[in-house]
C-alpha positions in Angstrom: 7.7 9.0 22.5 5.2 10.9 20.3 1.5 10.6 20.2 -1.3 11.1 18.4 -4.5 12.7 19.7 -7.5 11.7 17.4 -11.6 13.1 17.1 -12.9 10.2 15.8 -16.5 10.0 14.3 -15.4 12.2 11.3 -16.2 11.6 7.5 -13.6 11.7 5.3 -13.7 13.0 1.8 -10.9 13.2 -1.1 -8.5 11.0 -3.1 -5.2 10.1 -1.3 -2.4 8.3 -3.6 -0.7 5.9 -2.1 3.5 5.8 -1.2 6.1 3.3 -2.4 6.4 0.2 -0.9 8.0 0.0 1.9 9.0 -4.1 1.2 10.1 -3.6 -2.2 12.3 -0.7 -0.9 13.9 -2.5 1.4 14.7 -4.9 -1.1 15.9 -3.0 -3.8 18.1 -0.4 -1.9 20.4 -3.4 -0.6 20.8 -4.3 -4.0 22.6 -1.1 -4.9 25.6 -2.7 -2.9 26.3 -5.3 -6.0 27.5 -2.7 -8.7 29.8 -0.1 -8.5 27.9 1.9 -11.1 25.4 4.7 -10.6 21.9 3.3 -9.7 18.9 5.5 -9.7 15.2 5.0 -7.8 12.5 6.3 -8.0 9.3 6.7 -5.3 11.2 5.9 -2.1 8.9 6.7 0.4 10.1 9.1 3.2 9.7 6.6 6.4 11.6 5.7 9.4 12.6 2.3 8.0 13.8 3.2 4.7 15.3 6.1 6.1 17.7 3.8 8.1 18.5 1.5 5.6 19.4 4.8 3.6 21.4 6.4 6.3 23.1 2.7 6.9 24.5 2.4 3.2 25.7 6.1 3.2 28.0 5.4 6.5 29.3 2.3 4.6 30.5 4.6 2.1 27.7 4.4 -0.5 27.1 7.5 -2.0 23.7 8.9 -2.2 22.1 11.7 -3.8 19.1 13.3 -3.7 17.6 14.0 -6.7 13.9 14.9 -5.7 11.2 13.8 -3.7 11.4 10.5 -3.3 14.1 9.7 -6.0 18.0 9.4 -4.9 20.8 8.3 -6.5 23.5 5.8 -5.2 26.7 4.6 -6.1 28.5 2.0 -4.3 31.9 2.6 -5.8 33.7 2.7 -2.1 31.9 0.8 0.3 34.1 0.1 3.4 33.9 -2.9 4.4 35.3 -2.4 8.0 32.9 -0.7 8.5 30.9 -4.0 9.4 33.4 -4.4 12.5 32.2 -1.0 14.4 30.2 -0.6 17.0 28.2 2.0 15.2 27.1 -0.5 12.3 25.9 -3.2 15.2 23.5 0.1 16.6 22.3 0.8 13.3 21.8 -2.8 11.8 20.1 -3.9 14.6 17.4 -1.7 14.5 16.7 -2.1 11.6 14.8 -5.6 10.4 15.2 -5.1 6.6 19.3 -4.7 7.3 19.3 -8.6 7.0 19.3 -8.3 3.6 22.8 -6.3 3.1 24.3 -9.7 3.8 23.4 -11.4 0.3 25.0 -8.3 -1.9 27.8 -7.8 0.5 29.1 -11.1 0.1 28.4 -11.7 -3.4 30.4 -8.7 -4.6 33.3 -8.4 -1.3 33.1 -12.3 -0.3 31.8 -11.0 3.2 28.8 -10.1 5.0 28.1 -9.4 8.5 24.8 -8.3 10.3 23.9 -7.9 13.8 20.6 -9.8 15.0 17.7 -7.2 13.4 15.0 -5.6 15.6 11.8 -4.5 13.9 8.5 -5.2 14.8 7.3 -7.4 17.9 5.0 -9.8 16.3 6.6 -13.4 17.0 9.5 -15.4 16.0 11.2 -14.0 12.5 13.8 -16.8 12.0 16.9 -16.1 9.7 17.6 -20.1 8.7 16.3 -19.4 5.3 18.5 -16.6 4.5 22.1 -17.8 6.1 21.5 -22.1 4.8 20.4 -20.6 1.4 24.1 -18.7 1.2 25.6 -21.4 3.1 24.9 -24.1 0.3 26.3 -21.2 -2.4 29.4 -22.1 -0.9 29.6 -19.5 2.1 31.1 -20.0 5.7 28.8 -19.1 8.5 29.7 -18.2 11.9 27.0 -16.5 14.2 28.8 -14.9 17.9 26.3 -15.9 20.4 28.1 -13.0 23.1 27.0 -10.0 21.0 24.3 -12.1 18.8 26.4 -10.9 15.4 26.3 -13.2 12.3 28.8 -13.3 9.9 29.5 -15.3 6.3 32.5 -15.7 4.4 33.1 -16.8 0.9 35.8 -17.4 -1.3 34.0 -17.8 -4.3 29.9 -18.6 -4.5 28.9 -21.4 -6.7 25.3 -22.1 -8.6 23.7 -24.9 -6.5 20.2 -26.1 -6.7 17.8 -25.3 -3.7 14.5 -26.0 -2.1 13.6 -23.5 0.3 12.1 -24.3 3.9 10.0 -21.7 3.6 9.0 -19.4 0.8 10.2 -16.3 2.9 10.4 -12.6 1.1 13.7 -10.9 2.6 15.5 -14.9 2.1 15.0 -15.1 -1.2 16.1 -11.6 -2.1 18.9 -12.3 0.2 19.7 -15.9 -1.6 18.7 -14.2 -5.1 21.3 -11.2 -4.6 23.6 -13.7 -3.4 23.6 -15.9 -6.5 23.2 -13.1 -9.4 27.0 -12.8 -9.1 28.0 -16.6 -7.9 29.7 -18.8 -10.8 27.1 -21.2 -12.7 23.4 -21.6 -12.1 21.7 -21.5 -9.2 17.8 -23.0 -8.6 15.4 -21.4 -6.3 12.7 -23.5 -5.3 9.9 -22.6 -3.2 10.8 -19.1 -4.1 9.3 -16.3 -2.6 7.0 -14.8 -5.7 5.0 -11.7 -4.6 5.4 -8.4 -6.3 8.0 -6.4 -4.8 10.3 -9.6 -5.1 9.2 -9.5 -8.8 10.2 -5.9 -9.2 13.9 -6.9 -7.4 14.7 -9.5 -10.1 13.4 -7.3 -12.8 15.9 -4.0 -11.4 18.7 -6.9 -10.9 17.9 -8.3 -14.6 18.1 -4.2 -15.6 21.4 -4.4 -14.1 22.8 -7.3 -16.4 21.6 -10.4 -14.1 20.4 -12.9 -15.7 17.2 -14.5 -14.0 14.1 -16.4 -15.4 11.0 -17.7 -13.8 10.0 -14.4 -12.4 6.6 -14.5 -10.7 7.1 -17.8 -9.8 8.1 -20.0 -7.3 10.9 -21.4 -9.3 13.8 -18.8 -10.4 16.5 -19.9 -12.2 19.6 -17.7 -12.0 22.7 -17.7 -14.0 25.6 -16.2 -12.9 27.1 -13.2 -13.9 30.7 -11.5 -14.0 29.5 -8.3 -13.1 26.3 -6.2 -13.0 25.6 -2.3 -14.2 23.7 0.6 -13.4 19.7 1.3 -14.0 16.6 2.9 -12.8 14.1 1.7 -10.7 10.7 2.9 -9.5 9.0 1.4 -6.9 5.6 0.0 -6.9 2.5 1.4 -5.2 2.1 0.3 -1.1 -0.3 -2.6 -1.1 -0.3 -2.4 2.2 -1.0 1.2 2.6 -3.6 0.9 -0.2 -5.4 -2.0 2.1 -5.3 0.4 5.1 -7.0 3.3 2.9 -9.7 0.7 1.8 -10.4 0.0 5.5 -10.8 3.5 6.5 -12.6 4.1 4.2 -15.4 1.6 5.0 -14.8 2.0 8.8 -15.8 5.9 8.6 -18.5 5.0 6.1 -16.5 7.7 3.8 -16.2 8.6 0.0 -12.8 8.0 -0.8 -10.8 7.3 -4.3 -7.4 5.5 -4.1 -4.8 6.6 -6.5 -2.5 4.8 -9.0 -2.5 1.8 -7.2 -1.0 -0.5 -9.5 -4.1 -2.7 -9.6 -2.7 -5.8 -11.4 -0.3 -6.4 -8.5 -3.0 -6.2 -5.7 -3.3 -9.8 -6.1 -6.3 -11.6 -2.8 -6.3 -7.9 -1.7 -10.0 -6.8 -3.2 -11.1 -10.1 -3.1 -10.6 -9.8 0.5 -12.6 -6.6 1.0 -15.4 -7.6 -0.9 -15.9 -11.2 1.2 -16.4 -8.4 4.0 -19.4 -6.7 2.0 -17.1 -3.6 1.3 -18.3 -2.1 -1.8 -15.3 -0.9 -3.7 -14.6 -0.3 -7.9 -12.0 -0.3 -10.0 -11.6 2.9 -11.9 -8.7 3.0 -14.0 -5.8 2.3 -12.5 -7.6 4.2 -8.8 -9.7 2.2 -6.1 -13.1 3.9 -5.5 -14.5 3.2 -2.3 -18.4 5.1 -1.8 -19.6 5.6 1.2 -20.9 2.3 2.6 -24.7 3.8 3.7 -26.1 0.4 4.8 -23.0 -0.6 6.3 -21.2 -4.2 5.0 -22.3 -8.1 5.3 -19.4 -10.4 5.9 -19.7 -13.6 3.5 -20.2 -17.0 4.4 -18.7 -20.1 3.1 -21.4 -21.6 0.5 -22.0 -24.4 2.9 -23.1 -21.7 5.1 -19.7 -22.0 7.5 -18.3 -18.7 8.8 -16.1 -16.9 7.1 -12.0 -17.6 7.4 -9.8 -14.9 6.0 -6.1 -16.4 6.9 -2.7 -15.4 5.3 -0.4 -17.0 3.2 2.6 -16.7 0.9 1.7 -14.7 -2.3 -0.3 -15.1 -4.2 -2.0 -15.5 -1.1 -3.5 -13.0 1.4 -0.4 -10.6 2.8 -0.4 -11.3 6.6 0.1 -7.8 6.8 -3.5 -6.4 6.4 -4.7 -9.1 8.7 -4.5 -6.3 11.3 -6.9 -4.1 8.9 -8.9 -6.8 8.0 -9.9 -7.5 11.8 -10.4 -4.0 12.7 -12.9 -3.4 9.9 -14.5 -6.5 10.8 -16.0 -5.1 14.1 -18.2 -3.1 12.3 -19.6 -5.4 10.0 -22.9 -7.6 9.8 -22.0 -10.9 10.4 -18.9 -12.9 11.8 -15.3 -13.8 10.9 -12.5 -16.2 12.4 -9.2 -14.3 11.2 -6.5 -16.7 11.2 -2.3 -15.4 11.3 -0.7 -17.9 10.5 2.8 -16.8 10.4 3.6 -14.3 13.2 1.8 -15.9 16.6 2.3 -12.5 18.4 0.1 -10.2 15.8 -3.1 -10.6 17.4 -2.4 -9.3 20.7 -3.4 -5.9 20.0 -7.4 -7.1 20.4 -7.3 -6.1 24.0 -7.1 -2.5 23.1 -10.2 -3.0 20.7 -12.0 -5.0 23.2 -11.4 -2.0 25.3 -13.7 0.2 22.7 -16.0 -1.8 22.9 -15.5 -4.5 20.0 -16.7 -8.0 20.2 -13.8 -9.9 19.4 -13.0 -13.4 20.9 -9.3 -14.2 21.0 -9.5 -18.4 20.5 -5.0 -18.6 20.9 -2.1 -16.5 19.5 -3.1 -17.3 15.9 -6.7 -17.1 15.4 -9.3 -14.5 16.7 -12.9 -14.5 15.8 -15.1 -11.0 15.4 -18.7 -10.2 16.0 -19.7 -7.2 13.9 -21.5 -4.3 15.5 -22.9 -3.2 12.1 -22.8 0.0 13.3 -25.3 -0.5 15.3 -22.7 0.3 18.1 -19.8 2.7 17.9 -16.1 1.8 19.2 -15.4 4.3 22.0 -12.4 6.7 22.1 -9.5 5.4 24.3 -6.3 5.3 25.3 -3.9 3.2 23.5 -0.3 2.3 23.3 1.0 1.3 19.1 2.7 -2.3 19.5 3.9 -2.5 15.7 3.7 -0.7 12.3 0.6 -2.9 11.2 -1.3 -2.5 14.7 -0.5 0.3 14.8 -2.4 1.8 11.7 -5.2 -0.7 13.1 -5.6 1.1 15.9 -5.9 4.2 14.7 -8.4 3.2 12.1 -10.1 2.2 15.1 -9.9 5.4 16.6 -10.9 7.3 13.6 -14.1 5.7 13.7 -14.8 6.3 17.1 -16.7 8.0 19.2 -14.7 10.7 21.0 -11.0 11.6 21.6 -8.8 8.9 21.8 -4.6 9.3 22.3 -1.8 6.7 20.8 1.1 6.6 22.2 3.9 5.1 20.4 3.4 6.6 17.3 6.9 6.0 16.1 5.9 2.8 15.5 3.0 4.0 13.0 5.7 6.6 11.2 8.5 3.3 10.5 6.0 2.1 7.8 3.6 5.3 6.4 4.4 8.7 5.2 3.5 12.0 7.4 0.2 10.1 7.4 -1.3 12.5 9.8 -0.8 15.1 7.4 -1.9 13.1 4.2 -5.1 12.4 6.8 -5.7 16.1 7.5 -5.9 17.0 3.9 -9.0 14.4 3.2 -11.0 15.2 6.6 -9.5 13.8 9.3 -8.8 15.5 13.0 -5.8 13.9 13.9 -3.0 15.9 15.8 0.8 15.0 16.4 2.0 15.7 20.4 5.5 15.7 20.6 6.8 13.6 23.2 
């Protein structure tokens, strides 16, 4: 188990450009699974979780080539499908949260799918009833093994259908979506997931010869197609990564710029920042963040209420920088109640903030209000232990900002979702080192 050993307290200094999305990769790599023809991508970010997911479709017999940094070629020409009864694909696939959504390709184009229950992060209950009663009403049997907590589905031939969604979940509608791109007739999506990186899979599927409409909605309509081609993809900018750069930024009171980061498709995200007090600008296409000399003031309500920032599907607030959002809170003038709505396990990294010295109230699994130091106070150096990918990055936000030398274990955790980020740190200012474990 790795860790990294951080001096806070430094200010950093630089422009830092952002990685491909994680989410959308996910996405779109499974997707290489429903043509037999040569699909290229471009900005795959070089993580744990992508790697995986990488290293997963070459043992089914996917073949991928590396073309350059962060673009690979794949061809799915051979994929063996008994592959899915080894013991190896059960390690693999479990480990992997994103592997859930091989099942929707794999049994549109081979009339089979088969997943192990997916790990990932530790942050509540994840269901899969979206994904497996979405391909069950295209017409697909489903059988889960309770013994060795394996799902499989089964279909003949998938049929259009119309659906309404229980919940407007990502990774299910990409699942039902890659599912129904290849069934026969038309196929309604309602409720549909709609944030970006679900936008850029229907546009690399469309690319490929699907034909889907509504995109950027919550209502796709998809008609079914014989067969689907090769194209090229490149992935969009990390929202996420860019949030976390935006809260560093204000939390070391640094000068940083933000670059290529896709503004347009940032949606609640600046919105967000600014209700904090963060002073940041759009230049171009780049995020400039100045140094925030008389610190931030959190917004209230204009009834005078406290601030709520809570997550919701897009174009709502990503639950994912909930974690950030809290962090850079506890440095703030003023108060916030941050409400996580989905995941009721996310909040229970507050103990380790608490520990620096952050005022931070934890009301139930769901909602945790923050009293902002404004500086005034610094968060103290620790010792921590990274829970999840989003905590993780919270956490050592935290300790960049602090006073002292503070050590995270875990890191492994922090590398599944951003790119050599201690090095990419480094290079604008920070003192961060990597211990082996």
């Amino acid at each position: 188990m790795g860790s990294f050993q951080i001096e806070g307290g430094q200010k950093l200094k630089g422009a830092i450009t952002p990685q491909g999305a994680k989410n959308e990769a996910l996405q779109v790599l499974c997707a290489v699974l429903l043509t037999k023809e040569k699909v290229t991508i471009s900005n795959i970010p070089n993580i744990v979780d992508v790697n995986k997911l990488i290293n997963l479709l070459a043992s089914l017999g996917v073949k991928v080539n590396a073309l350059s940094k962060g673009k690979y070629e794949f061809q799915a020409d051979q994929v063996d499908m008994d592959f899915l009864t080894s013991s190896q694909y059960k390690n693999d696939a479990k480990q992997l949260r994103g592997s859930v959504m091989l099942v929707g390709p794999m049994l549109s184009r081979f009339g089979k799918g088969s997943i192990p229950r997916p790990g990932g992060d530790k942050i509540g209950r994840r269901r899969l009833d979206t994904h497996f009663e979405g391909l069950k009403l295209l017409g697909a049997d489903f059988n889960y093994n309770r013994e060795d907590y394996f799902y499989n589905v089964t279909a003949d031939k998938l049929s259009g259908v119309n659906l309404l969604l229980e919940e407007a979940s990502v990774t299910g509608t990409a699942n039902i979506v890659m599912a129904a791109v290849l069934a026969s007739g038309t196929t309604t999506i309602y409720n549909a997931a709609c944030e970006p990186y679900l936008q850029q899979l229907c546009k690399m599927l469309n690319a490929m010869g699907a034909k889907i409409t509504g995109v950027g909605s919550n209502l796709l309509t998809i008609e079914g197609v014989s067969e689907l081609g090769g194209t090229e993809h490149t992935i969009l900018p990390d929202m996420v990564e860019i949030g976390s750069w935006i809260g560093l930024a204000a939390m070391t009171q640094s000068e940083l710029t933000i670059k290529n980061v896709s503004w347009d498709d940032l949606g609640q995200i600046p919105n967000v920042f600014r209700k904090l007090g963060i002073d940041l600008q759009r230049k171009g296409d780049d995020v400039f963040i100045p140094v925030q000399k008389e610190g931030y003031e959190i917004q209230n309500f204009i009834d005078g209420s406290i601030l709520t920032i809570s997550d919701a599907p897009w174009p709502g607030f990503t639950p994912d920088l909930l974690s950030i959002v809290l962090v850079v809170a506890t440095q703030a003038r003023g108060s916030v109640l941050i409400h996580q709505k989905m995941f009721e396990s996310r909040l229970f990294f507050v103990d380790k903030l608490i520990d620096m010295g952050a005022k931070i109230i934890l009301c139930d699994p769901h909602r945790a209000t923050v009293i902002g130091h404004d500086f005034k106070s610094k968060l103290k150096a620790t010792v921590m232990t990274s829970p999840d990918i989003r905590a993780g990055i919270s956490l050592l936000i935290a300790a960049l900002s602090a006073k002292g030398v503070s050590t995270i274990h875990n890191i492994e955790q922090i590398d599944r979702g951003y790119e050599n980020i201690d090095e990419r740190l480094r290079a604008i200012g920070a003192k961060i080192t990597r211990l082996d474990a």
